[in-house]
N, C-alpha and C positions, 0 to 999 in steps of 0.2 A: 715490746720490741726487743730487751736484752732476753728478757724468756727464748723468744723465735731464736736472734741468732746463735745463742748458747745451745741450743739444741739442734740447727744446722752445724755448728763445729763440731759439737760433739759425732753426730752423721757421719763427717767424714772423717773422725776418729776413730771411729767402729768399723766402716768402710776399710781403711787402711790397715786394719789386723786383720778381717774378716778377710783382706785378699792376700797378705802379705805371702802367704805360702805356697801365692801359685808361682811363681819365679822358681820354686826350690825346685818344682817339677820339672822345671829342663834340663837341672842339673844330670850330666849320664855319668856313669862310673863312680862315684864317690858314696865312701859312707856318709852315713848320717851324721855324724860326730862330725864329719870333715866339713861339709858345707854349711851345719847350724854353726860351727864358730866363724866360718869366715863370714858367715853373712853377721852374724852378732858382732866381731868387730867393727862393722859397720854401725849395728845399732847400737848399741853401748860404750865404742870406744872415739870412732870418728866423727860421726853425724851427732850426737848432743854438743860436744865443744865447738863447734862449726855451726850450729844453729846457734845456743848462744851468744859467739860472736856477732853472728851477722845482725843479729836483733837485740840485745845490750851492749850498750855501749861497756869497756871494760870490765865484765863481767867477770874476771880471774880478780880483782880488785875486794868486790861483792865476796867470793870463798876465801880470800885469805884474812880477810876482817872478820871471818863469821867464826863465833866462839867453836873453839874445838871440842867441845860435847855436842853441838849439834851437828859439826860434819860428822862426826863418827857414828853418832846415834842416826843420820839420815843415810849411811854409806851402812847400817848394820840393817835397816830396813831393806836397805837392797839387797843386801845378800841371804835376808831370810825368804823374802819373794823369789831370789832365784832357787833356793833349792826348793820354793814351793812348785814352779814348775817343773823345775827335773821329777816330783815326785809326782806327778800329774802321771807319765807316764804308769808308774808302778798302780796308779788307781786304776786307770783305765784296764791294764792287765787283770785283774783280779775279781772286778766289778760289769767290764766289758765299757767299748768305748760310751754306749749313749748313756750308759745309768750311773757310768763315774765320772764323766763330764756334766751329768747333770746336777749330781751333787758336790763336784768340786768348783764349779760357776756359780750354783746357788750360793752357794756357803760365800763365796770371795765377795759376791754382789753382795751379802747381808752383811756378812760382817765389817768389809770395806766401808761401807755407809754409815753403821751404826754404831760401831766401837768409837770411832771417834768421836761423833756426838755425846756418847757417855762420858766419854775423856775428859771432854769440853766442862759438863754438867759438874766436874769435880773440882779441874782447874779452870775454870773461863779466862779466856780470851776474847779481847776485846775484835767486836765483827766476826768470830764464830757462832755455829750454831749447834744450842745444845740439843739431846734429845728429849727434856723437858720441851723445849719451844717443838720441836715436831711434834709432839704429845697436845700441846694448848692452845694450838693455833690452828686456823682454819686453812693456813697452806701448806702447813708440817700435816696435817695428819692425811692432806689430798697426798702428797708426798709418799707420806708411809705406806698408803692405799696404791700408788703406784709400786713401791717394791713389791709390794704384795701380788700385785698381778702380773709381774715382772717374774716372779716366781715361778707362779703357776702354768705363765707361757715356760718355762724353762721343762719342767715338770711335764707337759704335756708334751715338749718337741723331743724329752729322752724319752718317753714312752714310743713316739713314733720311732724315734731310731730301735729301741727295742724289739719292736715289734719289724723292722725291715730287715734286723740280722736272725731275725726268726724265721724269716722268711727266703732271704736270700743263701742264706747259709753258706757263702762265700768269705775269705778273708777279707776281715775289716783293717782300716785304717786309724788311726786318730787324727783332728785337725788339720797336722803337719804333713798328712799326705803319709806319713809311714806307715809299715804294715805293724801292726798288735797282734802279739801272740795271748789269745786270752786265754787265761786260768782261771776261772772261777771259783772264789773264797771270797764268801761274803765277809763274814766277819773281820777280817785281815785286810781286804780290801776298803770297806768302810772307814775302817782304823786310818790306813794309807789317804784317803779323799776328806776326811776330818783335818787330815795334818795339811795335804796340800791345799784345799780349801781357805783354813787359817791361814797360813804361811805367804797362799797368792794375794790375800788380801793386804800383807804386807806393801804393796806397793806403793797404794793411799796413805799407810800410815809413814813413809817416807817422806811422801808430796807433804804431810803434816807437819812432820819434825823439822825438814826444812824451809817452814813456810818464812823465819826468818828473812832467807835469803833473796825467796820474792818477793814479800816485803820493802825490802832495801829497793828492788830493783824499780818495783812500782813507785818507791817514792824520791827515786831519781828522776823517772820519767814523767810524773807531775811534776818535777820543781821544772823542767825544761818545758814540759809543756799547761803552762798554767790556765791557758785556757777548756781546758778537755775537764770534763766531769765524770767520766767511767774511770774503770781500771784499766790497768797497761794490759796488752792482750798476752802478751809473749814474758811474762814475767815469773813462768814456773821453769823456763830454759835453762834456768842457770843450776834449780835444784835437782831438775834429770842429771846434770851431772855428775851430781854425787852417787844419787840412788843407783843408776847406771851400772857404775864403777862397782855396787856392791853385785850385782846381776851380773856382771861381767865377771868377777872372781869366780863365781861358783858356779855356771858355766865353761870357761875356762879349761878348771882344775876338771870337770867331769869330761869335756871332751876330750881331754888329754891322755884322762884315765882308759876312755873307749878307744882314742888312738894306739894305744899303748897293748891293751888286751886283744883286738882287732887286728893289731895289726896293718893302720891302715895310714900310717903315715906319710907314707908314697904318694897318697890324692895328690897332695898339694904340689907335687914334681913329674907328676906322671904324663908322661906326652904321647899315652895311647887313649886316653880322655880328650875333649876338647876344654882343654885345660882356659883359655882365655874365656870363652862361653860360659863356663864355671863361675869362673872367678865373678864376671860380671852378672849374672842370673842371682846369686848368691848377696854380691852388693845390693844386688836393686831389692831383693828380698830384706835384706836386713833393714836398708833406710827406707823402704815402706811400714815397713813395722812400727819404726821409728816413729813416724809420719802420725800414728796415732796419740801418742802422746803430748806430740807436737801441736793438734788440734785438739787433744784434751784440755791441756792451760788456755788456750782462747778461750774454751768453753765456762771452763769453772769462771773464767774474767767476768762473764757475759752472766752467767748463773748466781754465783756470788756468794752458794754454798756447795762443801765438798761431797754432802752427801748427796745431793740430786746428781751432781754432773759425776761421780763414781757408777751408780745407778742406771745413767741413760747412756753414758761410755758400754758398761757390759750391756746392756740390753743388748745397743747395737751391734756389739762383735757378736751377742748371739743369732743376732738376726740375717747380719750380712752372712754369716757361717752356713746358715742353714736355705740363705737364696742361694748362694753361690752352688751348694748342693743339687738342688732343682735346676739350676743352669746348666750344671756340668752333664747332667742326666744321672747322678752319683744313684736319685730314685725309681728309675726307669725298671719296671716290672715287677713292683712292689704291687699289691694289692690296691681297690681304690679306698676301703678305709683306713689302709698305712696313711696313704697321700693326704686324707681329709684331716686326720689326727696333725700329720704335721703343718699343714696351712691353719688348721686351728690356733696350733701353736706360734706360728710367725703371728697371725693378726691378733694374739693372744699380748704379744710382747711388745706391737705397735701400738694397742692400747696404753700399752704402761708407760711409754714413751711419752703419749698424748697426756696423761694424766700427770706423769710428774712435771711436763713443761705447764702444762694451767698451775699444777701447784704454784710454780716458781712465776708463774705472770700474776698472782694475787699476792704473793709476798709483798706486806706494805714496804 
């Protein structure tokens, strides 16, 4: 039963990135720079201290007791995952959006999962899992078996996309609804989705560093509530906020850059925009985004290790990414073996889905 609901929270984890960028589409008039930071205000600066509260009790208490090498080391994790998404973009430029999205999600899913586990194996930690135990165990290696086909669905939905900008030969997008100016340079671009690939995975290794802090939080909420036999659901709230803060730096500092070069400072004052519609399209964008990480920590509660619930987190934003696609009609006039490839590929990834939650419902 914590199997099932760790993998329903996780759902709507993945749910809440996979939609989060349809709000950014109402935005009218504004650059890109202008409305990814104010909605990131939202998700990195407003919305984690405000979930927190509402769900730990004095949770400011929890960061200022916690040794000052792990805030820093959990606030440098975030700021190496954000510039792994700012470089996201340069991949997909280079590589083209489905074949550098494919290897820059792969890469973040495998590595996300498994470096820690290796971490583990050197230094253990008590109630972590290492990747020896994924290796010797009969629900680590169903596990493993699921990143593996996790993969593959990944593999197979950027061949679809590849095959649909062959075909369409119109300008592409990435994710985020913006247009990509593709240049094609393999080798350069490979390079560029190697670095953000690593880099995005930084953000698990965050949730890691400051696992400390939920920690503390979960064993407040045992000593109050001594009757409960699970973990606290809501007890990774307190460590987005650090990680957050480093994703918000370098962020930040790059949209300010593009305001700067752009020229396009004005969004924010401009009253031939519908400046209020903005502002509000842009929040709801940011604290949906939010929203997934927010149902990540339930998950991992419910799960109980960081590599399954890392794993079925990305599946799903690859999953919701690529329904949302088919809803929108983004496919509409594609070939019917484009089409067949990519439903391949979704039932490919909802496999892996099915497979790492049995993993985690036979974990003795």
């Amino acid at each position: 039963m914590q199997a099932i609901l760790g993998v329903i929270f996780h759902f709507f984890g993945g749910f809440a990135s996979g939609s989060f960028y349809i709000p950014y589409k109402k935005v009218k008039g504004w650059a890109w720079e202008s409305y990814w930071i104010v909605g990131g205000i939202f998700s990195w600066l407003i919305v984690p201290p405000l979930a927190a509260y509402l769900t730990i009790p004095n949770f400011s208490a929890i960061i200022s007791s916690t040794n000052g090498s792990i805030l820093w080391l959990t606030y440098f994790f975030g700021v190496l995952w954000g510039i792994g998404g700012l470089t996201y973009g340069l991949g997909v430029r280079y590589l083209g959006v489905s074949l550098g999205s494919s290897i820059i999600l792969g890469l973040c899913m495998v590595l996300g999962s498994i470096l820690p586990s290796i971490y583990f194996d050197f230094f253990p930690q008590a109630g972590k899992d290492t990747f020896t135990m994924f290796l010797q165990t009969d629900w680590g290696r169903m596990v493993l078996l699921g990143l593996l086909v996790c993969v593959l669905g990944i593999v197979i939905c950027g061949r679809a996309g590849m095959m649909k900008e062959k075909e369409m030969k119109t300008d592409i997008t990435d994710p985020h609804g913006m247009e990509v100016k593709t240049e094609y340079k393999f080798g350069l671009g490979l390079f560029v989705g190697i670095v953000s690939g690593v880099l995005s995975a930084c953000f698990n290794f965050g949730i890691e560093a400051g696992k400390p802090m939920a920690d503390a939080a979960n064993a407040i909420w045992k000593a109050a509530n001594p009757a409960e036999t699970g973990n606290f659901l809501f007890q990774n709230n307190v460590t987005y906020v650090i990680v957050l803060w480093g994703g918000l730096t370098t962020n930040f500092i790059w949209c300010m850059v593009l305001n700067a070069r752009n020229k396009s400072f004005g969004d924010y004052t401009n009253k031939t925009t519908p400046l209020l519609k903005n502002y509000i399209f842009s929040a709801l964008a940011g604290t949906t985004w939010f929203l997934q990480f927010f149902f990540y920590g339930m998950g991992e509660s419910k799960m109980g290790n960081g590599a399954s619930s890392w794993i079925l987190h990305m599946a799903f934003i690859i999953l919701i990414a690529n329904v949302w696609g088919l809803i929108l009609k983004e496919w509409k006039g594609v070939s019917r073996k484009t089409l067949v490839t990519v439903l391949v590929g979704i039932v490919t990834i909802i496999l892996s889905v099915l497979i790492v939650g049995y993993g985690n419902s036979i974990k003795g």
